[in-house]
Steps between C-alpha positions, in 0.01 A plus 500: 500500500357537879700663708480551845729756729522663838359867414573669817478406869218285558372539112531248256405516164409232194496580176279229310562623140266233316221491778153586452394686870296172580802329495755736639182495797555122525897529562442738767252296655729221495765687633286593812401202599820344486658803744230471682544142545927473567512823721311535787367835557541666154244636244554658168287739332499516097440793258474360152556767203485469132735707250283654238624637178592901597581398892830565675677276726438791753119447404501136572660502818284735606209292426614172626592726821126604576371165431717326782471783768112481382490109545714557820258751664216255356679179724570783811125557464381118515693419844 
């Protein structure tokens, strides 16, 4: 089932159990553009991760984590 939850301040997190990473890349895309479009002002930056046999939760976050600050410096960069 996806499942989607406040992780901690400004985080949120989406876990797309059944989701290939071209997909779960298409939901986040989607979900841009639509904050993007109903709130003025605000951006979102998106670090996909995929659980691999042998990974822990820790490990996942961690990944996803890199990949938005790394797609948020990217967007910083571009202005």
């Amino acid at each position: 089932m996806d499942t989607a939850f406040r992780y901690g301040g400004g985080e949120f997190a989406i876990i797309l159990p059944s989701s290939t990473r071209d997909e779960a890349r298409k939901v986040s895309d989607r979900i841009r553009r639509n904050v993007i479009t109903r709130v003025h002002g605000i951006d979102i930056s998106v670090g996909i991760a995929t659980l691999r046999a042998g990974d822990s939760l820790m490990a996942l976050i961690h990944t996803a984590d890199t990949a938005m600050y790394w797609q948020k410096g990217m967007r910083k960069n571009n202005e």
